[in-house]
C-alpha positions as CSV (number, residue, x, y, z in Angstrom):
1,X,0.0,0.0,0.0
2,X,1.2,3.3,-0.7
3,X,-1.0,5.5,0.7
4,X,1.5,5.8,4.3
5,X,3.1,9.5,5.0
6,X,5.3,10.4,7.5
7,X,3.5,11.7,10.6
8,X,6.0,11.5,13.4
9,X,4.9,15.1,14.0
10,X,1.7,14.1,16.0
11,X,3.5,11.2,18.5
12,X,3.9,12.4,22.0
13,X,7.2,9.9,21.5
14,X,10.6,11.5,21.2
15,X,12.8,10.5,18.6
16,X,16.6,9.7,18.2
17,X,19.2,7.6,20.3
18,X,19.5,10.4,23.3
19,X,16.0,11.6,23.3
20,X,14.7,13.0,26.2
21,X,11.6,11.7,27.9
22,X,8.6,14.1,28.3
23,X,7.4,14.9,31.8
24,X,4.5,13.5,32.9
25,X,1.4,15.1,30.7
26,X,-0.9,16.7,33.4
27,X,-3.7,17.8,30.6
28,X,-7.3,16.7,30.9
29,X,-8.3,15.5,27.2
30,X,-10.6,12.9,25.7
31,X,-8.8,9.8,25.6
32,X,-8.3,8.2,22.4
33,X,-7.2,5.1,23.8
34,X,-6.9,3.6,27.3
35,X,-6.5,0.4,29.4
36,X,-8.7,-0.6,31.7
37,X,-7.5,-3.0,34.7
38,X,-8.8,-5.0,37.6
39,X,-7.5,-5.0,40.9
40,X,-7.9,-6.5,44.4
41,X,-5.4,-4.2,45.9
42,X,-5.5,-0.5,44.7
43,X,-3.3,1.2,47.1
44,X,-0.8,-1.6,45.8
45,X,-1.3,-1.5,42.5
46,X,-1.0,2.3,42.5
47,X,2.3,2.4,44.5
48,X,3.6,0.0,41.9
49,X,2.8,2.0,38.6
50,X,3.5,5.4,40.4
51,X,6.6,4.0,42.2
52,X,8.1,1.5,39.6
53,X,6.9,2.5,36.1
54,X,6.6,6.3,36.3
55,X,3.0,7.0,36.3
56,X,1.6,9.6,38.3
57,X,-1.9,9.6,39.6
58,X,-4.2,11.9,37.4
59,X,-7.0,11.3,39.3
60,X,-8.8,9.1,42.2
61,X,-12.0,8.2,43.2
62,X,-11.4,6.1,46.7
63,X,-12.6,2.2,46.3
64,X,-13.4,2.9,42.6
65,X,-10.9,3.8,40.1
66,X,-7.6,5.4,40.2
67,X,-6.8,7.3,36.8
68,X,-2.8,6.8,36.0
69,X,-0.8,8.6,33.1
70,X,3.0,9.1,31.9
71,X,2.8,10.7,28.7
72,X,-0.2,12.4,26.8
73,X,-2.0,9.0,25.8
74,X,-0.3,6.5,28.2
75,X,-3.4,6.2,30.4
76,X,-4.3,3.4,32.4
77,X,-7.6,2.9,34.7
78,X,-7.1,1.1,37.8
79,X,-10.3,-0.2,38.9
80,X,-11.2,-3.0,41.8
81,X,-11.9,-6.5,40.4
82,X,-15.4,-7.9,40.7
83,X,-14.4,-11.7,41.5
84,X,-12.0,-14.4,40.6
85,X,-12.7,-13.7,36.7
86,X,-11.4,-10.6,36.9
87,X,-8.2,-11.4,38.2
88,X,-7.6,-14.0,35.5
89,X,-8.4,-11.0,33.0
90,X,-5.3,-8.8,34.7
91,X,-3.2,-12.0,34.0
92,X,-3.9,-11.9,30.0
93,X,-3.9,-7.8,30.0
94,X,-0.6,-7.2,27.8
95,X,0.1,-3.2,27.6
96,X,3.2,-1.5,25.6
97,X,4.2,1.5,26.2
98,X,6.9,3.8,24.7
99,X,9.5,5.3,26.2
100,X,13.1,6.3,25.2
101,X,16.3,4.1,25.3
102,X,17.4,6.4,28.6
103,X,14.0,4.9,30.6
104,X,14.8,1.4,30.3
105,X,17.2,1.0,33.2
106,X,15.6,2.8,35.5
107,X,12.3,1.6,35.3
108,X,13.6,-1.8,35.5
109,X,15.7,-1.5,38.6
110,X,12.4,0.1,40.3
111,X,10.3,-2.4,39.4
112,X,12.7,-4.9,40.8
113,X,13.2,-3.1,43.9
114,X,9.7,-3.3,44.4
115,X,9.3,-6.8,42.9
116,X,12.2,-8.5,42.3
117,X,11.1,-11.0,40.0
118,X,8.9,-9.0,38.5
119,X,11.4,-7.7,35.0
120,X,12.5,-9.7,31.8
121,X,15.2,-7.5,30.0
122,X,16.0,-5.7,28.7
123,X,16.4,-7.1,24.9
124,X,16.4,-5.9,21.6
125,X,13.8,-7.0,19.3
126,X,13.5,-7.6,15.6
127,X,12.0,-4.7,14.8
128,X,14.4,-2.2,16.2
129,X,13.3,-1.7,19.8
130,X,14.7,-2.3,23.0
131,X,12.2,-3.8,25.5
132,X,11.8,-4.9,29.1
133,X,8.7,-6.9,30.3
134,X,7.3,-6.3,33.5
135,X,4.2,-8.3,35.8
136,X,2.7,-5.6,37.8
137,X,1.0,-6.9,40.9
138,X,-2.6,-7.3,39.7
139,X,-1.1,-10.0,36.7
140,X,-0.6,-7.5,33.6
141,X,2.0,-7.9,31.5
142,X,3.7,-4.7,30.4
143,X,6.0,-4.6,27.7
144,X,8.1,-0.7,28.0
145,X,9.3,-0.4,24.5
146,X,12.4,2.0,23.0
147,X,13.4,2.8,19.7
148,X,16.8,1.7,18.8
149,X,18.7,4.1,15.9
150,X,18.1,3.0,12.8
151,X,20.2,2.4,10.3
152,X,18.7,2.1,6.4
153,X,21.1,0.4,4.7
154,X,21.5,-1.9,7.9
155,X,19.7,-5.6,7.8
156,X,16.9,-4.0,9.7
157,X,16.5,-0.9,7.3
158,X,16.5,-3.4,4.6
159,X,13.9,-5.6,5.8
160,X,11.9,-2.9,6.1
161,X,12.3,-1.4,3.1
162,X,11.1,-4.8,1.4
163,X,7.9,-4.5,2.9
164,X,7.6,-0.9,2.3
165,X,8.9,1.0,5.0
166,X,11.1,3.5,4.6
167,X,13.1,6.2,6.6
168,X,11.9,9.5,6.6
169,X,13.1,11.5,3.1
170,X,14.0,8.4,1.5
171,X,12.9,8.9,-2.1
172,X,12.2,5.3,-2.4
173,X,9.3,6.0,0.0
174,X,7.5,8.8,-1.6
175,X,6.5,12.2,-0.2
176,X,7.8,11.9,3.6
């Protein structure tokens, strides 16, 4: 299909090997996209995101929901679990979330201080990312995902490229 264009310019996600990460975005919007997960513990569950993978708290309604965010569209809705079912529903909850290569480590090391067996990673993927996997304590699986640099003419860039990808201003790719 050639219909793609470069829109890089509308992602909250910083670009390039020493990228910067955005502070926490504090702005009440209409969400285009969020995850919704069950709990038995909020106060836990909350400590752990807030503590160990950088969200803050947007908002909290006591015994019913706790609204979490790190970037503009990284949001997350705590929210207590009804019964057994719903804990088996946290378990099979997989989440990625960007971040920048400079994140990994740190979020890694607070999540094991807080749960040491709770972080896979970090390891590079075949799709140019660098990844750790974390089990917060309510059973999700989160995946925190960073671009790696990419190289076009690398076996990477080239795979890509055969599928019709390009980097951006490549004329191969059209318009970018």
């Amino acid at each position: 299909m050639t219909d793609y264009f470069n829109a890089f310019e509308i992602s909250p996600v910083p670009d390039g090997p020493d990228a910067v990460a955005p502070d926490p975005f504090l702005g009440i919007y209409a969400m285009p996209m969020f995850v919704k997960i069950p709990t038995r513990d909020l106060r836990a569950s909350t400590d752990f995101w807030v503590r160990g993978l950088g969200f803050v708290d947007l908002f909290s309604v006591p015994g019913q929901i706790v609204h979490l965010r790190r970037w503009a569209f990284q949001d997350v809705l705590l929210v207590p679990a009804d019964d057994d079912a719903a804990g088996s529903a946290a378990s099979t909850t997989q989440v990625f979330i960007s971040c920048v290569l400079g994140q990994l480590q740190s979020v890694a090391d607070a999540c094991r201080e807080l749960s040491p067996d709770s972080v896979t990673g970090p390891y590079d993927t075949a799709w140019r990312t660098r990844d750790i996997s974390v089990i917060t304590p309510e059973g999700a699986h989160v995946t925190f995902t960073a671009a790696t640099p990419f190289t076009p003419d690398s076996d990477v860039g080239r795979d890509f490229a055969s599928v019709g990808i390009f980097a951006p201003g490549d004329s191969e790719g059209g318009p970018q």
